[in-house]
C-alpha atoms as a printed R data frame, in Angstrom:
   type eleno elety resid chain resno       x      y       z
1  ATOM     1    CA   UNK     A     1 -19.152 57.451 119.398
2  ATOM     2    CA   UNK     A     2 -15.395 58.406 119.604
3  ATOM     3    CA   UNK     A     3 -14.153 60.752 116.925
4  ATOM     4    CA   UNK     A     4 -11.967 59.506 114.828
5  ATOM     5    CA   UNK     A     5  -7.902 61.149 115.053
6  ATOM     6    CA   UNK     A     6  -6.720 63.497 112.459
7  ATOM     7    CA   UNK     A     7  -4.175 61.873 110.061
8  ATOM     8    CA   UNK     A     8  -1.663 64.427 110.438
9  ATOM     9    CA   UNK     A     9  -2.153 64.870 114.345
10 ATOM    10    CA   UNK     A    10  -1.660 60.833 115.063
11 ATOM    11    CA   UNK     A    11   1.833 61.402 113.097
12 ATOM    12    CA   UNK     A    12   2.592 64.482 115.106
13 ATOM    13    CA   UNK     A    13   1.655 62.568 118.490
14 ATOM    14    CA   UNK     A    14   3.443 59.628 117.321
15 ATOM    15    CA   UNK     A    15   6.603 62.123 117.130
16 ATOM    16    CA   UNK     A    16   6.281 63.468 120.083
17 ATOM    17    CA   UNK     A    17   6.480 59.867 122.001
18 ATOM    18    CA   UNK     A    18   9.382 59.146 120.487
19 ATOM    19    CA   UNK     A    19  10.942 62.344 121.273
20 ATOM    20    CA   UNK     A    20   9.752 61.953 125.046
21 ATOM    21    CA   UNK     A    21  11.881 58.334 124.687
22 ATOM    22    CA   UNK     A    22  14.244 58.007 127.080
23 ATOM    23    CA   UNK     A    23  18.094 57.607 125.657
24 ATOM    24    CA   UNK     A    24  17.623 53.474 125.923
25 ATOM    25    CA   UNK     A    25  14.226 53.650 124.093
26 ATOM    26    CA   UNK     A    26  15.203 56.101 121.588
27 ATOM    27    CA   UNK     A    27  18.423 53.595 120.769
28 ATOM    28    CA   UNK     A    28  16.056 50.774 120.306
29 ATOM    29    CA   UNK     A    29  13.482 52.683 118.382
30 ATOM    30    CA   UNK     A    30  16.101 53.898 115.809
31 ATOM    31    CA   UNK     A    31  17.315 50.306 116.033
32 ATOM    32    CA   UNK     A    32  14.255 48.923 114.636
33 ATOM    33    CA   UNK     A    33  13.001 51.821 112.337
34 ATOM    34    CA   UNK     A    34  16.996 51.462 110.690
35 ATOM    35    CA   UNK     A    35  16.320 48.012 110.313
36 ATOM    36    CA   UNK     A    36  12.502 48.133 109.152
37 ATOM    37    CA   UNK     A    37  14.053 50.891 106.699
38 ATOM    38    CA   UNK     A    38  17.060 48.239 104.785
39 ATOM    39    CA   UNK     A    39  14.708 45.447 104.817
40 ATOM    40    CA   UNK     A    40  11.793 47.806 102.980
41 ATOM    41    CA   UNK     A    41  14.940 48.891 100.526
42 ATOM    42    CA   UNK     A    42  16.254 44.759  99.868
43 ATOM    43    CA   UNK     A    43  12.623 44.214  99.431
44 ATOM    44    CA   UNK     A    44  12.286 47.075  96.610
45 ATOM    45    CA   UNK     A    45  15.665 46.086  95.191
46 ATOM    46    CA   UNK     A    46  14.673 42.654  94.597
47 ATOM    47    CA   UNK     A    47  10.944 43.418  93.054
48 ATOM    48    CA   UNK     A    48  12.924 46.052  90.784
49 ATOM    49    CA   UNK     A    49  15.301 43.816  89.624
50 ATOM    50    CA   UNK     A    50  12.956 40.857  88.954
51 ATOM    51    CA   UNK     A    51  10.819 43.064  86.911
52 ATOM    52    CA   UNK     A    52  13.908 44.205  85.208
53 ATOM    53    CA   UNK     A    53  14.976 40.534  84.883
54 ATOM    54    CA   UNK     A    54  11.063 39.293  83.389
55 ATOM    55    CA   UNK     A    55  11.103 42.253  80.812
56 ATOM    56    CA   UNK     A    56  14.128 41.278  79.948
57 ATOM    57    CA   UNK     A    57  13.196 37.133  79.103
58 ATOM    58    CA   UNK     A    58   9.759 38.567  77.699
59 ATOM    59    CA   UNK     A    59  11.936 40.589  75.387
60 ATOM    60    CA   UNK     A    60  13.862 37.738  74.242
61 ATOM    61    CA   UNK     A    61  11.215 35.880  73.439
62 ATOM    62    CA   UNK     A    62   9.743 38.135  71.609
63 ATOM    63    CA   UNK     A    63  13.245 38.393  69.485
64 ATOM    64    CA   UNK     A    64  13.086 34.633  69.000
65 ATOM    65    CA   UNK     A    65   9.916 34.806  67.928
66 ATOM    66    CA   UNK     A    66  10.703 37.370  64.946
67 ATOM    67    CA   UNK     A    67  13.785 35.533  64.228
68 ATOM    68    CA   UNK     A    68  11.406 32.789  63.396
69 ATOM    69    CA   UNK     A    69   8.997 35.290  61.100
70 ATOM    70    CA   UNK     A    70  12.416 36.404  59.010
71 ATOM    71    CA   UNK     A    71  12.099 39.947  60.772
72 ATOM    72    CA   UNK     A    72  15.563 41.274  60.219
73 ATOM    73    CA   UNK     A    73  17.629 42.178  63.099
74 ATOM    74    CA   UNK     A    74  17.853 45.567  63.396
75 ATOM    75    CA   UNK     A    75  14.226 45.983  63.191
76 ATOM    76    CA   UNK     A    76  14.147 43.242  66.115
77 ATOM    77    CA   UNK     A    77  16.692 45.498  67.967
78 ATOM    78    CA   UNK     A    78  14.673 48.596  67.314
79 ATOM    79    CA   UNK     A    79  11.333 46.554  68.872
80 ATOM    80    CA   UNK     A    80  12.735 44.733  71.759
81 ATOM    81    CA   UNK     A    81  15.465 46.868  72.849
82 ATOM    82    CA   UNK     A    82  18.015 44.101  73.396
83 ATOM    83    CA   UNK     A    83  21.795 44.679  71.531
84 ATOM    84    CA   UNK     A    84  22.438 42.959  67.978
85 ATOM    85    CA   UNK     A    85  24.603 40.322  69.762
86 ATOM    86    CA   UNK     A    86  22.588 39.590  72.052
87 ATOM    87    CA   UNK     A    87  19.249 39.338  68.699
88 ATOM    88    CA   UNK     A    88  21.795 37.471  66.879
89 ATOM    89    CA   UNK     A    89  22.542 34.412  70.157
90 ATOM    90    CA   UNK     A    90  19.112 34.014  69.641
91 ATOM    91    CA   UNK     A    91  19.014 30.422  67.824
């Protein structure tokens, strides 16, 4: 049975190729880790901001829906967060 590698020793090994790279290698390495890097950032950007974007709707909603009980709007400001123009657009 082979023994399985130490976490931290498979990162340190994994250093140490790429530090044995030659110039070319290294370049290309970089290259791709740069680019694996952005597209990992775009993809966090985009979940963030359509999270931001849902709570947003689900908190409009919600405002419509107290409009509709008679809540009064700064008490639906105070709840949902959202601005008293934007409570008050609500139809």
């Amino acid at each position: 049975m082979l023994a399985q590698e130490n976490p931290v020793m498979a990162k340190a090994n994994k250093v140490m190729d790429i530090f044995y790279l030659d110039e070319r290698e290294r370049k290309r390495y970089e290259a791709a880790w740069e680019y694996e890097s952005d597209r990992l950032s775009m993809i966090s950007e985009s979940e963030r901001k359509g999270l931001e974007r849902g709570s947003h709707q689900k908190a409009l909603e919600t405002a419509r829906l107290m409009k509709q009980a008679n809540c009064e709007i700064p008490f639906i400001e105070k709840m949902t967060g959202l601005s008293k123009e934007e409570v008050e657009a609500i139809n």
